[in-house]
N, C-alpha and C positions, 0 to 999 in steps of 0.2 A: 389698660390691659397689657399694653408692650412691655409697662416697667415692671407688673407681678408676673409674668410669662418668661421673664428673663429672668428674673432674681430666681424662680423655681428653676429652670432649664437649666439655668447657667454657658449658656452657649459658648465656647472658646474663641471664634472667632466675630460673636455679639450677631444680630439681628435687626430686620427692619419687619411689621407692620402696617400696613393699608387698608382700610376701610373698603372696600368697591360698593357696598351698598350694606343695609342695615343687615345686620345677620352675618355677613359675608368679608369673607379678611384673605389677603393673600399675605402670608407667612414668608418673609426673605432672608435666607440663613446664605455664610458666607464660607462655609467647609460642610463636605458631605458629613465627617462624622456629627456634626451639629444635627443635621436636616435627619438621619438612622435613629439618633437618640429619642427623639421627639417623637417620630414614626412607628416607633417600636414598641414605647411606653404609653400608646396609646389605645382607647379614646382619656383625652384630659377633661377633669369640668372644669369650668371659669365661673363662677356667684352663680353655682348650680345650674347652669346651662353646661352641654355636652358642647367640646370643638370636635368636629369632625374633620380631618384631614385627608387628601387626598394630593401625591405626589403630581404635577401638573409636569406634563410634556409638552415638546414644539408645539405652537400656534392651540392648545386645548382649552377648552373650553373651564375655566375656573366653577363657573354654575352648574356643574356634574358632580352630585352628591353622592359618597360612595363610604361606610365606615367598615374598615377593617381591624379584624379584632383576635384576640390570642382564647382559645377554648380547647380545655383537658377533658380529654374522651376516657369516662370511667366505667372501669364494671366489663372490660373487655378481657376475652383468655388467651394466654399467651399463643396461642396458634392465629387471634384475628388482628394482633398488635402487629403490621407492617403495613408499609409506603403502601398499597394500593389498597387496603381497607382506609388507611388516612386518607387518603384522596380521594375515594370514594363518599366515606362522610362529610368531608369537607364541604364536597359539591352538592349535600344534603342539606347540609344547613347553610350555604350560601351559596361562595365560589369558591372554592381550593387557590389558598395561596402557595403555601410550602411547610414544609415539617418541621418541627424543631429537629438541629441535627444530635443533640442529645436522644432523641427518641430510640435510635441504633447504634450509640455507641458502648453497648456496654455497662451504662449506668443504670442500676434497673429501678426503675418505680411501677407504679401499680395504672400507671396512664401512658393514652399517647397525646402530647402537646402540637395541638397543629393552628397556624393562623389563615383565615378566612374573612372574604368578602362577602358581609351580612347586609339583606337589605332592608335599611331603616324603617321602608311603611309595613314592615310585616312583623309577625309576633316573631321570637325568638324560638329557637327548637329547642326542644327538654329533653328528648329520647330520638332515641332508632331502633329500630327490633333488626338484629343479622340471626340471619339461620346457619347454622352449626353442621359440620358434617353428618353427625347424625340421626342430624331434622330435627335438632330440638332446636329452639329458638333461646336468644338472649337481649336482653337489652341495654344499650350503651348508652349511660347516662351524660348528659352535658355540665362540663360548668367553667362559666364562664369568668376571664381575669378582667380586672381594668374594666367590669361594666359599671356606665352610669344609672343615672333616673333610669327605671323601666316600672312598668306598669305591672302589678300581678295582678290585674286582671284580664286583659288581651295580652302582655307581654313583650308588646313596645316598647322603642329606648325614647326617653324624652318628657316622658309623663307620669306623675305618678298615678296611684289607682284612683285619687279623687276626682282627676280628671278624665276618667275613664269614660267614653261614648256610651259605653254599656248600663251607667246609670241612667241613662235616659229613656233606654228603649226595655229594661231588664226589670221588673218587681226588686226591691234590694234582697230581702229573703232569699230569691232563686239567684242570686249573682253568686257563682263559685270562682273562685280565687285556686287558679289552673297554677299559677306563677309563685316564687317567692324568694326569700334570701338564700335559700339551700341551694339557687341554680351559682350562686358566684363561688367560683374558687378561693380557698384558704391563703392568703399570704403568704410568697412564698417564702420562710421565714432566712436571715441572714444571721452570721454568727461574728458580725463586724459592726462597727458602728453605723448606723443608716442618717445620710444628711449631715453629719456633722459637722460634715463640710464648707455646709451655709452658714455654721452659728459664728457669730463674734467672736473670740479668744483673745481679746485684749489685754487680761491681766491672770495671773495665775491662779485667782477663783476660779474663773471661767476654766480655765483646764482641767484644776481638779474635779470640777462640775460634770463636763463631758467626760473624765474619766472613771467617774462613780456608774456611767452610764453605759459603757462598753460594754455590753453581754445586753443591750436592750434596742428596745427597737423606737426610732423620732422620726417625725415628719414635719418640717421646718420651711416656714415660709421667710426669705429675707427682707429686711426691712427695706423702705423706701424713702429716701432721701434722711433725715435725722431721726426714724423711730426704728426703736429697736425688733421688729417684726415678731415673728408667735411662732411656737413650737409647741408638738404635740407627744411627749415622749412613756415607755409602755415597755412592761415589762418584759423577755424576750416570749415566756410561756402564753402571754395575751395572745387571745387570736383578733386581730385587730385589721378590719379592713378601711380602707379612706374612701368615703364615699362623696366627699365633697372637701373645696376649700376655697380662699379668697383672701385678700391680705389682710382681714378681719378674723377670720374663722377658719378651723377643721372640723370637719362633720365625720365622726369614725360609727362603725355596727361591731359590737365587741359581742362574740360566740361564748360561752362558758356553761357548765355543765349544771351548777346549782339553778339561773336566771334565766337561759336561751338567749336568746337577740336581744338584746338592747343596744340604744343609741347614745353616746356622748358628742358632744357639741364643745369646743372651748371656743369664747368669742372675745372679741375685743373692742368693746365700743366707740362710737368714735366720739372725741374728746370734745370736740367743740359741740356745744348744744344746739348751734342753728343749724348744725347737719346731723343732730341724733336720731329724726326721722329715718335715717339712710338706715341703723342699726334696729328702730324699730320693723321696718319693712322689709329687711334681712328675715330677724327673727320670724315676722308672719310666713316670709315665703319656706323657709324651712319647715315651720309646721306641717305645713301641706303637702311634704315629699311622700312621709311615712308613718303607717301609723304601728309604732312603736314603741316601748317602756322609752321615753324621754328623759336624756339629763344637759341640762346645760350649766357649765361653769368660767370664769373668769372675772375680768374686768367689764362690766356691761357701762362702765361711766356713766351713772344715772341711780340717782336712790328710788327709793319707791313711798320715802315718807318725811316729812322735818324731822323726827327722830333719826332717822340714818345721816343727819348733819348736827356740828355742835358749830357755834363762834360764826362769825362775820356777817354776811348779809343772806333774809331766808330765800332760800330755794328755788328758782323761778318755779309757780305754782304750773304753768302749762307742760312740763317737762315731767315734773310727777305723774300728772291728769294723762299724759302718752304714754309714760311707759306703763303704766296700772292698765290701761285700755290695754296695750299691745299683751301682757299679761292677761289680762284675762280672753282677748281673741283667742289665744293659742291654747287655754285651758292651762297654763303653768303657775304652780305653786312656788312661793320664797320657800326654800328649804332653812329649818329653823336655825340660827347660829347660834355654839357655843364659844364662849372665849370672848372678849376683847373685839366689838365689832368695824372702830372706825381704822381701817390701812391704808389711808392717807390724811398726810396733815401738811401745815404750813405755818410758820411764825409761833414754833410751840418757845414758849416762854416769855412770849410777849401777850401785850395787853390783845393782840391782833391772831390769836392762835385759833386755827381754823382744823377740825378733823371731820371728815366724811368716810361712811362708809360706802365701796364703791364696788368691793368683789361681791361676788354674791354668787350662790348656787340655787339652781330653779327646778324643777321635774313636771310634767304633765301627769 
């Protein structure tokens, strides 16, 4: 956790990590602007779990669970957009933290951005009804930045709907699905490079690379120790939000007008086979977030058949037999390839020449 929590943070004067108990980590940054970055840009997920953060004072108690979070109030008229309608809602949907100071300066958008103390065991708020000078009513729609897993069906952070208590006590037919993707706010889009800060720039590919890509929008994990880490990169017009990631994978929900929601996943398997399990049990626990048009792409290091291997020695047979199983748990299809299917090889021109095919694209 320390080493992918850095390599994304990038902390300037670096960090320490502590276990206190399972679940539980106290976070040690060594400048305040390190400890604002983190806080701000928050909540973060870590291998699809939520961190929740909470800034700890003198002698406090670290096991006081509190998630604060950034939520644009839409659908408000320019007479109920000020500081004490903000503060007021805020104290609606949670606790009132403070306003974004853009909200009054001038810059005008069609929302007010305010951050608030949300509490975790309760659904999320969707609406408010305010009444109008002249008695008519309106209502101010929520939506929320930076949120992780929630449920749309009670509306909790942490769960998806599969896990919902309501299947248990509800008929499925009468279970209405109150919640959904429409409650999270759009990206807010940039017109600079995002992360490129993290990527390698070793040789002059690499720059002309990241400069084909200046007008677009990447989300980039750094590698750890001698692998070259994953990057997720997207056109600037995408509406692209990051709903998950890990030094394996980016889990994105991409909005567009022909398809609606759907979900892209890029993963990166892990190379050594006596830990592909780790990649199998990734893949199943993703399944279970959302149920969504599914597409997963990358390097999963793992074939699905002796055919997807030419040359040397066959395939361990139990390493197929897992990933077909985990394949089929999840309901995902091989998307058919055309072209040239093995991109990896070894000793081409010798008696010893080995090619696998190892990328592959999947869809539910």
């Amino acid at each position: 956790m320390q080493n992918t929590l850095a390599s994304l943070w990038q902390p300037g004067k670096g960090m320490f990590v502590k276990e206190l108990e399972p679940n539980l980590y106290v976070f040690q940054f060594y400048h305040e602007i390190d400890i604002q970055r983190v806080i701000e840009g928050s909540p973060w997920t870590f291998n699809r779990f939520k961190l929740i953060f909470e800034r700890l004072k003198a002698e406090e108690d670290p096991r006081s669970v509190r998630l604060d979070m950034w939520v644009q109030l839409h659908n408000l008229r320019m007479g109920f957009m000020t500081e004490t309608n903000a503060r007021n809602v805020g104290n609606y949907t949670g606790s009132f933290v403070k306003s974004d100071p853009k909200n009054f300066m001038g810059i005008w958008r069609d929302y007010l951005h305010i951050r608030f103390t949300v509490n975790i065991e309760q659904p999320l708020k969707i609406r408010i009804k305010l009444k109008r000078t002249n008695g008519k009513w309106l209502w101010c729609q929520f939506k929320y930045e930076f949120v992780s897993i929630f449920c749309f069906i009670c509306g909790i952070i942490g769960h998806s709907e599969k896990f919902s208590h309501k299947l248990f006590e509800v008929p499925l037919k009468q279970i209405e699905k109150l919640y959904g993707l429409w409650m999270m706010a759009e990206p807010r889009r940039r017109k600079k490079k995002i992360g490129a800060q993290w990527l390698h720039t070793e040789t002059e590919t690499d720059k002309h690379f990241l400069d084909e890509f200046e007008s677009s929008g990447l989300f980039a994990i750094k590698g750890i120790g001698r692998s070259g880490g994953i990057a997720l990169l997207w056109k600037i017009q995408a509406d692209v939000h990051v709903m998950g990631f890990s030094s394996n994978y980016i889990d994105v929900s991409i909005l567009n007008d022909e398809n609606g929601v759907w979900r892209l996943t890029g993963c990166y398997g892990e190379p050594n086979g006596s830990n592909r399990i780790k990649t199998w049990t990734l893949l199943r626990n993703l399944a279970e977030q959302y149920d969504l048009p599914w597409y997963i792409i990358g390097d999963l290091n793992n074939v699905a058949s002796h055919d997807d291997k030419k040359g040397g020695n066959s395939y361990p047979e139990w390493l197929i037999e897992g990933f077909n199983r985990t394949l089929t748990d999840c309901i995902l299809c091989d998307i058919e390839l055309t072209g040239y299917p093995f991109k990896w090889e070894k000793g081409k021109g010798t008696n010893n020449w080995i090619e696998v095919r190892l990328d592959r694209a999947l869809a539910n």
